[in-house]
C-alpha positions in Angstrom: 19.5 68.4 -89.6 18.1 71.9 -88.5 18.4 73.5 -85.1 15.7 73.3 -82.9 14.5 75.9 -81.6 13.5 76.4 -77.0 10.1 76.3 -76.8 8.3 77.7 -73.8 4.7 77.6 -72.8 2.9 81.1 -73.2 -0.6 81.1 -71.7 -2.3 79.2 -74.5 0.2 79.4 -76.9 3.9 78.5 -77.9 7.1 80.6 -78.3 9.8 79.4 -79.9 13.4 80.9 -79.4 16.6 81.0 -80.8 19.5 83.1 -79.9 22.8 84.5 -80.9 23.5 84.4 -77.3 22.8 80.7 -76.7 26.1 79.8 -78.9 29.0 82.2 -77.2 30.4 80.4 -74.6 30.8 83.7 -72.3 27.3 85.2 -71.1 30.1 88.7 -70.7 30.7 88.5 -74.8 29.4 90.7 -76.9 29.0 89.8 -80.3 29.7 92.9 -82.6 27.8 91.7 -86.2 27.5 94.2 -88.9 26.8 94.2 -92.8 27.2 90.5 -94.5 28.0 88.6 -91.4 25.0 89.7 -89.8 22.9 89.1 -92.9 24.1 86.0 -93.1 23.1 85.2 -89.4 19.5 86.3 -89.6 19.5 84.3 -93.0 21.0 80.8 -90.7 17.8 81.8 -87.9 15.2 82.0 -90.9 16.1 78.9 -93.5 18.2 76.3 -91.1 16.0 76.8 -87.9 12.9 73.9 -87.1 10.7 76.2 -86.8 7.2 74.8 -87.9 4.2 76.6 -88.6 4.1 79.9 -87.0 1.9 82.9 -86.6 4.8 85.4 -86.4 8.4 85.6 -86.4 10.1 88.2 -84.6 13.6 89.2 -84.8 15.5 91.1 -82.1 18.3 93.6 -83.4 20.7 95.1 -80.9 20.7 98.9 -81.4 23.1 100.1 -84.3 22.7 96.8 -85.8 19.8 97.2 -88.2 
């Protein structure tokens, strides 16, 4: 199946979220991604994630990443 996505109440609306962050088992790690292997994780987030219809998709890059 496909991940599913957190979803939290906005006002009127719906965000749904996935993160990078929510698989590393230490909250201390940092995850140093560059070139394929990051391209292949924003690829996992957009085709493998539940994320339904949606008016926007917004993808957080830590600096020197993209």
């Amino acid at each position: 199946g496909k991940i599913e996505p957190i979803e939290m109440q906005i006002g009127e609306g719906l965000l749904k979220v996935v993160s990078m962050g929510f698989l590393v088992d230490n909250e201390e790690s940092a995850l140093m991604w560059r070139g394929l292997i990051l391209n292949r994780a924003v690829q996992h987030f957009c085709e493998d994630v539940a994320w339904g219809p949606m008016d926007y998709l917004i993808i957080d890059m830590p600096p020197g990443t993209g």
